[in-house]
C-alpha positions in Angstrom: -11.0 11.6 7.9 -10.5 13.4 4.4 -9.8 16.5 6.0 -7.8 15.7 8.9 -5.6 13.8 6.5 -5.2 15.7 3.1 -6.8 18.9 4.0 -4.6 22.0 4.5 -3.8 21.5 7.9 -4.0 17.5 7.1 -1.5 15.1 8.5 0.1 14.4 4.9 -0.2 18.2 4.0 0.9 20.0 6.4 4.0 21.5 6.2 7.3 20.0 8.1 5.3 17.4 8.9 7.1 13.9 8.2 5.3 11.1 7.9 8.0 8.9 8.8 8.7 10.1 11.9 5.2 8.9 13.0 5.3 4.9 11.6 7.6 2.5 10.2 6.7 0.7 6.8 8.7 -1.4 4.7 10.1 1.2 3.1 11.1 2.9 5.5 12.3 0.0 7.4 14.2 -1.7 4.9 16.3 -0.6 1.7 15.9 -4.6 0.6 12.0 -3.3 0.3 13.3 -1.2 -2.9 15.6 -3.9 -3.5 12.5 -6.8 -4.3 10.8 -3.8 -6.2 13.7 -3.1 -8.4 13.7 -7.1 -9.1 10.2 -7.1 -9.6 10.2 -3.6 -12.1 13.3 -5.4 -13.9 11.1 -8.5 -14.6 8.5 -6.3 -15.7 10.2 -4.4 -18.1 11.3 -7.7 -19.7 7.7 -9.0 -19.9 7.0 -5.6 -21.8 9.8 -6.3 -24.1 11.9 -3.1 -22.8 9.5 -0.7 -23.6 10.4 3.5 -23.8 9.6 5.0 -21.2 8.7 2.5 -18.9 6.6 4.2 -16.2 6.9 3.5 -12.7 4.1 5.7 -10.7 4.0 5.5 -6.8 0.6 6.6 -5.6 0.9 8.1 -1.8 4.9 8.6 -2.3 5.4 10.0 1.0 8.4 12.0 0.8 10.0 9.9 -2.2 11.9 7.4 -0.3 10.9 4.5 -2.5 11.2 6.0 -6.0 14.4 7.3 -4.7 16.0 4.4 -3.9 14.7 2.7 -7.2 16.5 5.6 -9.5 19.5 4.6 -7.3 19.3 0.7 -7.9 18.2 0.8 -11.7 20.4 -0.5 -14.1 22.0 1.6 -17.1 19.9 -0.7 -19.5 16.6 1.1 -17.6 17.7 4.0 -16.1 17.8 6.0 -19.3 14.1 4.7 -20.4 12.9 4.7 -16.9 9.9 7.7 -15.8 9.5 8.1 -12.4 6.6 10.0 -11.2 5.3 10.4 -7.8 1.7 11.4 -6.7 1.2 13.2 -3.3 -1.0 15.6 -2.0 2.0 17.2 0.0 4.9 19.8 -1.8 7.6 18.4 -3.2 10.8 17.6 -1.0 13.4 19.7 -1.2 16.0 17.2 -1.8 14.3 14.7 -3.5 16.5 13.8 -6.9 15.2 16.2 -10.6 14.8 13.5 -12.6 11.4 12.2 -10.4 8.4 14.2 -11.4 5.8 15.3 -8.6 2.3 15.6 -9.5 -0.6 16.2 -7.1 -2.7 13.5 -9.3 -2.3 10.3 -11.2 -1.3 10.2 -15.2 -4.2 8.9 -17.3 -2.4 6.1 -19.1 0.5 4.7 -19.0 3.0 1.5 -20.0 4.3 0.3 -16.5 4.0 -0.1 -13.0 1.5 1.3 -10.4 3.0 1.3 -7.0 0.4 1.7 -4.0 2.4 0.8 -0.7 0.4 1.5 2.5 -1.9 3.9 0.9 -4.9 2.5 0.6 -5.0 2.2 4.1 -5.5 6.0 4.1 -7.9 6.4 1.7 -10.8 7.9 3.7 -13.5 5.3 5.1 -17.1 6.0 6.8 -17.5 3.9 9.9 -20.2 1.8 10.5 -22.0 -0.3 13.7 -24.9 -2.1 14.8 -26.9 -0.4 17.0 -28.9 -2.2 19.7 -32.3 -2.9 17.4 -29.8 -4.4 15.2 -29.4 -1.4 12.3 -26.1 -0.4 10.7 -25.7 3.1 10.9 -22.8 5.4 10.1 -20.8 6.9 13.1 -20.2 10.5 13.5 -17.3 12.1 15.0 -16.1 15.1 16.4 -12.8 16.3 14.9 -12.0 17.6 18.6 -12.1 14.7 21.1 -12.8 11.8 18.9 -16.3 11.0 20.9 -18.6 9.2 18.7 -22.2 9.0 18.2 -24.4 7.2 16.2 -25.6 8.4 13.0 -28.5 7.0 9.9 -28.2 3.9 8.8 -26.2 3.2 6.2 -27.9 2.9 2.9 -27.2 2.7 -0.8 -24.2 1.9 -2.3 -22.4 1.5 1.2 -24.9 -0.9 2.5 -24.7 -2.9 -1.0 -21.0 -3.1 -0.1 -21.4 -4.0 3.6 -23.6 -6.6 2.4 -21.4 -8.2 0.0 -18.2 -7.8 1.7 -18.9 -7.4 5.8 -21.9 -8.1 6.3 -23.0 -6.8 10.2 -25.3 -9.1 11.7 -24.8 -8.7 15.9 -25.3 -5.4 17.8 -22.0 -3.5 18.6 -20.6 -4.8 15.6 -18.3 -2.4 13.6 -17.0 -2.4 9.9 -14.6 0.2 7.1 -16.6 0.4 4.2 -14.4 0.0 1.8 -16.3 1.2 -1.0 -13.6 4.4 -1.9 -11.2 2.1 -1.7 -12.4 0.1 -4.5 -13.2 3.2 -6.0 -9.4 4.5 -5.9 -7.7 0.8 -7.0 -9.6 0.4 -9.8 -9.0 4.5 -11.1 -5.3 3.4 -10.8 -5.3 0.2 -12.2 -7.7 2.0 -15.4 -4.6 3.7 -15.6 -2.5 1.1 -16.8 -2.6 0.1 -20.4 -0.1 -2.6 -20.3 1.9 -3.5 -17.5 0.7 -3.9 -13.6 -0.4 -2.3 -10.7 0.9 -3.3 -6.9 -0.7 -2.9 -3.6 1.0 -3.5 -0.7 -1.2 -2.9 2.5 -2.6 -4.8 5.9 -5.8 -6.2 4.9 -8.1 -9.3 5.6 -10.7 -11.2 3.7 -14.3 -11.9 4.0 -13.2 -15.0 6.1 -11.6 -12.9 8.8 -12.8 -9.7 8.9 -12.3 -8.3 12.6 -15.7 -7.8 14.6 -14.6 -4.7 16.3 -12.7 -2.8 13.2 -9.5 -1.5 12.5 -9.5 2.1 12.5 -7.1 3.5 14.4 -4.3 6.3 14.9 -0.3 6.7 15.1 1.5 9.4 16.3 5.6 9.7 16.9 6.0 6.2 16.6 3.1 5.3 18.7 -0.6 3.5 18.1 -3.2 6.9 19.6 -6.7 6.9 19.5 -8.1 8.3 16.0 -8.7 11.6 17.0 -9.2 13.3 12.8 -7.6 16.7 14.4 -4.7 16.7 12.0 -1.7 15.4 14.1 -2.2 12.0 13.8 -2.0 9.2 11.0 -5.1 7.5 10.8 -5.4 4.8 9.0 -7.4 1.2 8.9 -7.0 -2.0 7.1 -8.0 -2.9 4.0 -10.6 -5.2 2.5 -8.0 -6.5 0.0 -10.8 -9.4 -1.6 -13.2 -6.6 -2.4 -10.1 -4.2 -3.4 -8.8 -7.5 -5.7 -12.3 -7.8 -7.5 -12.4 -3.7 -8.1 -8.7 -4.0 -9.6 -10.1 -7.1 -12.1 -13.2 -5.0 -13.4 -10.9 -2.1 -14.1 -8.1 -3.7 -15.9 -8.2 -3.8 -20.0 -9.1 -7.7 -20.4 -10.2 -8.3 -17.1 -6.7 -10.6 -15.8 -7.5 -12.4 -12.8 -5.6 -10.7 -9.7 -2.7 -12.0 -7.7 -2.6 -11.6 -4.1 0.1 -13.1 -2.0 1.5 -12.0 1.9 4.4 -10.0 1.6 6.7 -13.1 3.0 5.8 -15.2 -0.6 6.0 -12.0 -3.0 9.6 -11.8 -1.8 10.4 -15.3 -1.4 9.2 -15.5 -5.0 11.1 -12.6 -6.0 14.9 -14.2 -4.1 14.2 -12.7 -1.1 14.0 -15.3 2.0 16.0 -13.8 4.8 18.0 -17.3 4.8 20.9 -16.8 7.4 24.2 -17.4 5.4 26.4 -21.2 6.0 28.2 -20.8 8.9 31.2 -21.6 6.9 31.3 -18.4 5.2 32.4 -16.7 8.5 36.2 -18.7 8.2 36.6 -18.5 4.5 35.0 -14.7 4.3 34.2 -13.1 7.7 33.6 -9.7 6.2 31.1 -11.2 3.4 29.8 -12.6 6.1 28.8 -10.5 7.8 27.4 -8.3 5.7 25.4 -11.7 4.5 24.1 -11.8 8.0 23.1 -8.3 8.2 21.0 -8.4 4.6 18.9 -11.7 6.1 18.2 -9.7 9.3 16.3 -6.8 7.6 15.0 -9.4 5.1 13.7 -11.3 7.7 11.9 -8.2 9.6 9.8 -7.6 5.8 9.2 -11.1 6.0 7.6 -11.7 9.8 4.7 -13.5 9.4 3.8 -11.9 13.1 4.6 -8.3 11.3 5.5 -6.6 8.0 5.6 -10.2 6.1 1.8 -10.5 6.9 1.4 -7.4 4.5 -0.6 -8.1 1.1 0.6 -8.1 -2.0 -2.4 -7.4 -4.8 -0.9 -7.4 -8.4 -3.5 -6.9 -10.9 -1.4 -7.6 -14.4 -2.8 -5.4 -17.6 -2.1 -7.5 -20.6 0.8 -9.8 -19.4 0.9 -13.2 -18.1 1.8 -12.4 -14.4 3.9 -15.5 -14.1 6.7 -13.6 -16.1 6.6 -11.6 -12.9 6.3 -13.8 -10.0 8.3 -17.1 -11.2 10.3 -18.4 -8.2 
């Protein structure tokens, strides 16, 4: 999965190839997306007491598209104090505006905010499933047809996380480990000194973990199988309860995590997708209009039956996370 996805012919690294022409995320689908996160850095910076620079760092940046529109939205009173700095494995887009720096890996400290939307989700996972006696045991794969086979059993560390987090009690059972994941939130969150750190991924909870997995591939707009050849996204969702406690160890002071679906951080943050009073359309058709069009893509981030069923984990670093998510 590491290879086929951040090797040199990986699906992220590999040259003309956009990630955005293979699946829709909120950023992608929305510019009221950057529009909650502009709201949400602005509150921020305020809890901070206006600190310079503030640091917004998006791991997994894609081609920019979020950071982009965020230079675009800040204010004058932040833009001039504002860092952006984008992590990706891929080069650096042609067009993407001077003043946001690209870096292959993370800063090691900074005063801000750690963005992290849909990539957890593509941190590398092993695979595991019950076999018919009852034993977990890691599935290999071949990077050509995607044909599986079963492997040892899972031991150490992964099967300390399975039991913990998924436990696998039936044959034909299947489960992520999320272990790396929870390796990777908490090395970004360690990064943060004082400010926050925001995931925003699919993910479930011990509660309602899915029997049968959720790895799985996209390709040109389309759900494949997850072949790890290199020309397909592949990608499963996240244990966001075991990603949560990882985030809370790491942080300086240990702040409890906040996790909420995507449909209450915006709500929280203005964002309802409320359909503007009809009476606006004879006192200000034009306004209206435009009204009506903003709570149509609001309301596509906010499906409970889609995007609005996203997580939202903010682990706070020496704030009081209410300054952030009062109503």
């Amino acid at each position: 999965m590491a290879a086929a996805l951040y090797g040199p012919d990986g699906f992220f690294t590999r040259p003309g190839n956009a990630p955005a022409h293979h699946f829709r995320t909120s950023v992608l689908a929305s510019a009221w997306f950057t529009e909650a996160v502009t709201r949400l850095v602005l509150r921020l910076d305020t809890a901070l007491g206006h600190p310079d620079p503030l640091v917004v760092m998006d791991i997994g940046a894609g081609r920019g598209e979020l950071l982009t529109g965020l230079a675009a939205r800040t204010p004058a009173g932040l833009s001039d104090r504002l860092r952006l700095v984008a992590v990706e494995r891929a080069a650096r887009p042609d067009q993407l505006p001077e003043r946001i720096e690209w870096r292959s890996t993370p800063l090691s400290r900074l005063t801000g905010l750690v963005l992290a939307t849909e990539w957890l989700d593509n941190v590398p996972v092993e695979v595991a499933e019950v076999d018919p006696a009852g034993v977990a045991r890691y599935q290999l794969v071949d990077p050509v047809t995607g044909g599986e086979q079963p492997g040892p059993p899972v031991t150490g560390p992964d099967a300390d996380w399975l039991a913990r987090w998924w436990p696998l009690t039936a044959p034909g059972q299947r489960a992520e480990i999320g272990r790396t994941r929870d390796e990777a939130w908490a090395a970004a969150v360690a990064t943060v000194t004082h400010g926050a750190a925001l995931a925003v991924d699919y993910g479930h909870t011990r509660s309602h973990r899915p029997q049968g997995g959720t790895l799985t591939g996209f390709r040109a707009g389309r759900q494949v199988p997850p072949v790890p050849d290199g020309h397909c996204d592949l990608t499963a969702h996240v244990a966001i309860d075991a990603v949560a406690v990882a985030g809370e160890v790491a942080a300086t002071g240990g702040a409890a995590a906040i996790t909420l679906t995507q449909r209450e951080a915006l709500a929280r943050l203005g964002l309802t997708g409320a359909r503007p009073p009809l009476a606006q359309a004879g006192a200000d058709p034009a306004g209206y209009l435009t009204a009506l069009a903003a709570a149509s893509q609001i309301a596509e981030l906010t499906d409970p039956a889609g995007l609005g069923s996203h997580y939202w984990l903010l682990q706070p670093v020496g704030i009081d996370p209410m300054a952030l998510w009062q109503a």
